[in-house]
N, C-alpha and C positions, 0 to 999 in steps of 0.2 A: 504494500500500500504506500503512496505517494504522503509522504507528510513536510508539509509546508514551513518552512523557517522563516520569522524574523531574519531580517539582517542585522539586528544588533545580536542575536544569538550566535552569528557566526563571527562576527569579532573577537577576534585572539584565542581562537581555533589554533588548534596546530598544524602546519602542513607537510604533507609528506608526497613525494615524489610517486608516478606510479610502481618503480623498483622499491620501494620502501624507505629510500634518505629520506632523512629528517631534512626540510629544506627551510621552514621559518613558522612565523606564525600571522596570522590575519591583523592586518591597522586600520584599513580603511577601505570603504566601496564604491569606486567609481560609477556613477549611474548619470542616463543618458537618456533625456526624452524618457524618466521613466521605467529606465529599462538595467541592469546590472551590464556594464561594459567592462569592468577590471575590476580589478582586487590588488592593493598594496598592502604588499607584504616584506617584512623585516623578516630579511635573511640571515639565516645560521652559519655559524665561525667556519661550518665546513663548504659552506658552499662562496663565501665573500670573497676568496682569490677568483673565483671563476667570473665576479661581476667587478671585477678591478678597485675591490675594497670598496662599491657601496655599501651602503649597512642595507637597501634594499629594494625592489623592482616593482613592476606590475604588468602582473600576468593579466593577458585577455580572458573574459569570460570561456571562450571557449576552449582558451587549455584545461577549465577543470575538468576532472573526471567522475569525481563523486562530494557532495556534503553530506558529512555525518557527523558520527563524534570527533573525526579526523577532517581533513579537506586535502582530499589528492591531488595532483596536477601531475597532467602528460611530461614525464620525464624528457620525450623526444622532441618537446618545444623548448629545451633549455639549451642553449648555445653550448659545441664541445668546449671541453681546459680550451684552450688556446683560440677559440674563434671568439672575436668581438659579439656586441650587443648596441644594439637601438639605447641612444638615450634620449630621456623622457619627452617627450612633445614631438618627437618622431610621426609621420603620418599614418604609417601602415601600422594597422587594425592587428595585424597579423607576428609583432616583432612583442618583444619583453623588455621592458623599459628600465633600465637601473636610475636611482635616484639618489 
């Protein structure tokens, strides 16, 4: 059964990659017309070399993969070690924003 969240319930959520990293936790909800367009989220010690020391990014709504007690996100939308990232106010809908 489908059950409906508040968004203040999902604030400071933990998130976790869909391989299982711990990758941060939920700060804020970008919304749009209305509608959930991202999620800024402060990122974890292990993953902050990979966004050139921001403390954290924002994922588009559609890398999540699941809300629950946890908040997943598509591992295979996170830029490899060594490939840069879109910073923030970047056009495309489609990139992970460090902040």
């Amino acid at each position: 059964m489908l059950r409906i969240k508040n968004v203040t319930e999902i604030l400071g959520k933990h998130v976790y990659t869909s391989e299982g990293d711990y990758f941060g936790q939920i700060e804020e909800v970008n919304l749009v017309d209305n509608k959930i367009d991202g999620w800024k989220i402060r990122i974890g010690n292990s993953f902050m070399s990979m966004f050139g020391g921001a403390r954290g990014v924002v994922v588009p709504h559609q890398f999540v993969k699941a809300i629950g007690d946890v908040f997943i996100i598509n591992k295979a939308s996170l830029p490899d070690r060594g490939e840069s990232f879109v910073v923030e106010g970047a056009e495309s809908a489609g990139t992970i924003s460090g902040i």
